[in-house]
BANU-733489 format. One record per residue (C-alpha): residue in three letters; z, y, x. Coordinates in steps of 0.02 Angstrom, whole numbers, plus 32768, in hexadecimal, padded with zeros to 4 digits. Layout:
<atoms>
<atom><r>ALA</r><Z>Z</Z><Y>Y</Y><X>X</X></atom>
...
</atoms>
This chain:
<atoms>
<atom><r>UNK</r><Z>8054</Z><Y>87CF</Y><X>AAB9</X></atom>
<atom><r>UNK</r><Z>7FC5</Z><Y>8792</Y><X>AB14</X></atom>
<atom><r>UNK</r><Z>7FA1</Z><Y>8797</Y><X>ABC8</X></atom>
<atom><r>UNK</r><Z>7F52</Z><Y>883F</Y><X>ABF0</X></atom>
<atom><r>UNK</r><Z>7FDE</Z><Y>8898</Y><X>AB83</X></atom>
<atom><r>UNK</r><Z>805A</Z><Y>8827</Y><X>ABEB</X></atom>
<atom><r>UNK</r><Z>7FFC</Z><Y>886E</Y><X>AC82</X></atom>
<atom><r>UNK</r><Z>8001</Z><Y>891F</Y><X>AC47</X></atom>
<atom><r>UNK</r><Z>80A4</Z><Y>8923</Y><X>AC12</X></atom>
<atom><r>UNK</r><Z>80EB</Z><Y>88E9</Y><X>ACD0</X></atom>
<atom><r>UNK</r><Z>8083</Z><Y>895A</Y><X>AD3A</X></atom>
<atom><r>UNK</r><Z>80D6</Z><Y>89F1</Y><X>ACB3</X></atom>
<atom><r>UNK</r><Z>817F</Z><Y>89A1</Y><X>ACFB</X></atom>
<atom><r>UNK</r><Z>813C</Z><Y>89AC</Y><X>ADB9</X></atom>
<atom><r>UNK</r><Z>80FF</Z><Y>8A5E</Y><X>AD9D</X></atom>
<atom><r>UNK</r><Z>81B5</Z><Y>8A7C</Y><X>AD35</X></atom>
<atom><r>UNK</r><Z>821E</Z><Y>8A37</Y><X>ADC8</X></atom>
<atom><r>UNK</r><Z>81B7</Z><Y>8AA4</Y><X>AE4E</X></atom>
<atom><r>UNK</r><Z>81DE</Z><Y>8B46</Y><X>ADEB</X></atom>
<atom><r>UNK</r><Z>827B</Z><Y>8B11</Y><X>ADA7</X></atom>
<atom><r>UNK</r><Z>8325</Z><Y>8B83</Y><X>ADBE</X></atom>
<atom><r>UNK</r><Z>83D2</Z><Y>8B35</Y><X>ADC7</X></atom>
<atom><r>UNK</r><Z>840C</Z><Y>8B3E</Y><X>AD19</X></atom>
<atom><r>UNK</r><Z>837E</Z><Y>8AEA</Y><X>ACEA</X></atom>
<atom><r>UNK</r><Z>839C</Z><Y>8A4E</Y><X>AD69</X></atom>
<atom><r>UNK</r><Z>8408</Z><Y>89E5</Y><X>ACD8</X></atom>
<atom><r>UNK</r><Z>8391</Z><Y>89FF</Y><X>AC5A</X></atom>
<atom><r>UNK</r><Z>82F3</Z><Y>89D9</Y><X>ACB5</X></atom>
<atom><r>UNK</r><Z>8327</Z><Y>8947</Y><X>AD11</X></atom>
<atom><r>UNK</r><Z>8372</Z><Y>890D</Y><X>AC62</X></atom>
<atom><r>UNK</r><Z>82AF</Z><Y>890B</Y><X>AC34</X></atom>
<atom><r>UNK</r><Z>825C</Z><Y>88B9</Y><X>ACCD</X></atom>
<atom><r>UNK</r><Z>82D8</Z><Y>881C</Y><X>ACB9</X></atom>
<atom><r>UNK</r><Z>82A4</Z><Y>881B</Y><X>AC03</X></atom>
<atom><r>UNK</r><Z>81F4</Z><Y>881B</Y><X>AC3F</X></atom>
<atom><r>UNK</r><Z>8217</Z><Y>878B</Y><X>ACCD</X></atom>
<atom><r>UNK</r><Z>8267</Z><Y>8733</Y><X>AC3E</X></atom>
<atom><r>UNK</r><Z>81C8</Z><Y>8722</Y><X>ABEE</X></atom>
<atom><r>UNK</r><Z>816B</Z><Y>86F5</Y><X>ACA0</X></atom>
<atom><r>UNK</r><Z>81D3</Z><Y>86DA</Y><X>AD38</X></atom>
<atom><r>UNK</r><Z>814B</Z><Y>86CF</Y><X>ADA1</X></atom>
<atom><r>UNK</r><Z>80F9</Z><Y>8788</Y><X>AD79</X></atom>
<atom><r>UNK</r><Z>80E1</Z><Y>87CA</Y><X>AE1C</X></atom>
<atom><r>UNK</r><Z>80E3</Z><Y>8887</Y><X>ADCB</X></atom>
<atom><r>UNK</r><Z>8187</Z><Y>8879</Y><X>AD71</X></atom>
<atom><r>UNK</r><Z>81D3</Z><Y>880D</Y><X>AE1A</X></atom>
<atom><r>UNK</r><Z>8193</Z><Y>88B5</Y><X>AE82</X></atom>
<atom><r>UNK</r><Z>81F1</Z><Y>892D</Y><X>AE10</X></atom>
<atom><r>UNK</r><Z>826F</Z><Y>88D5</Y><X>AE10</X></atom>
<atom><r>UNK</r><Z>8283</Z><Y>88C5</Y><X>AEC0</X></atom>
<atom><r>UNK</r><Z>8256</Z><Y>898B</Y><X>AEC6</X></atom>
<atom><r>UNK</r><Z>82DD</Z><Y>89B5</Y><X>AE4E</X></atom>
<atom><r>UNK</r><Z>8359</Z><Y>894E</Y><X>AEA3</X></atom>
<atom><r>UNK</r><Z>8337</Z><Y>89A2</Y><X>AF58</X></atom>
<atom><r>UNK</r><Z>8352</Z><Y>8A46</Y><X>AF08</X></atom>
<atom><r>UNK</r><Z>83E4</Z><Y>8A03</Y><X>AEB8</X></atom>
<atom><r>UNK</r><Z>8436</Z><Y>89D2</Y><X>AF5C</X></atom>
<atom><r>UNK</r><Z>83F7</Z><Y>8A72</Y><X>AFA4</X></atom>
<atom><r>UNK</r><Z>844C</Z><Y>8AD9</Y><X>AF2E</X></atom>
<atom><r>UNK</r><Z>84FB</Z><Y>8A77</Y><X>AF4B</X></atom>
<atom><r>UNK</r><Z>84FB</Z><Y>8A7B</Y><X>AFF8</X></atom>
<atom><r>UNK</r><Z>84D9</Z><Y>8B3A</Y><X>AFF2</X></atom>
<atom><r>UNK</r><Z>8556</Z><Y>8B51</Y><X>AF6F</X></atom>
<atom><r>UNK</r><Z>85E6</Z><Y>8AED</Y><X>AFF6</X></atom>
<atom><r>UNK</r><Z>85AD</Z><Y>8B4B</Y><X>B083</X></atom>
<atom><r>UNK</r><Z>85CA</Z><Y>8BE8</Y><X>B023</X></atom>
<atom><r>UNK</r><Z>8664</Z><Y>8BB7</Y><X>AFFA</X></atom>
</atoms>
């Protein structure tokens, strides 16, 4: 894969992790570390990642407060 597909392919995963509902969060975070595997220094993957994790924590704390 060459650099703009690498490019592409990590601002799909930023645009995924905005969008992204909770039974998805496994799944797609599965994918951004797989794409940080490949370049740990891809500031678009490292975003979604950190996206995806907020909503993550989000969704847990709801889920305790509910509870």
């Amino acid at each position: 894969m060459n650099a703009d597909s690498n490019n592409k392919s990590s601002k799909q995963l930023l645009k995924k992790a905005y969008d992204c509902k909770s039974h998805e969060f496994e799944a797609l975070l599965e994918k951004i570390n797989e794409e940080l595997a490949k370049n740990k220094d891809d500031q678009d993957a490292l975003t979604a990642k950190l996206v995806l994790t907020s909503k993550m924590a989000v969704k847990r704390a709801d889920s305790k407060i509910d509870s």
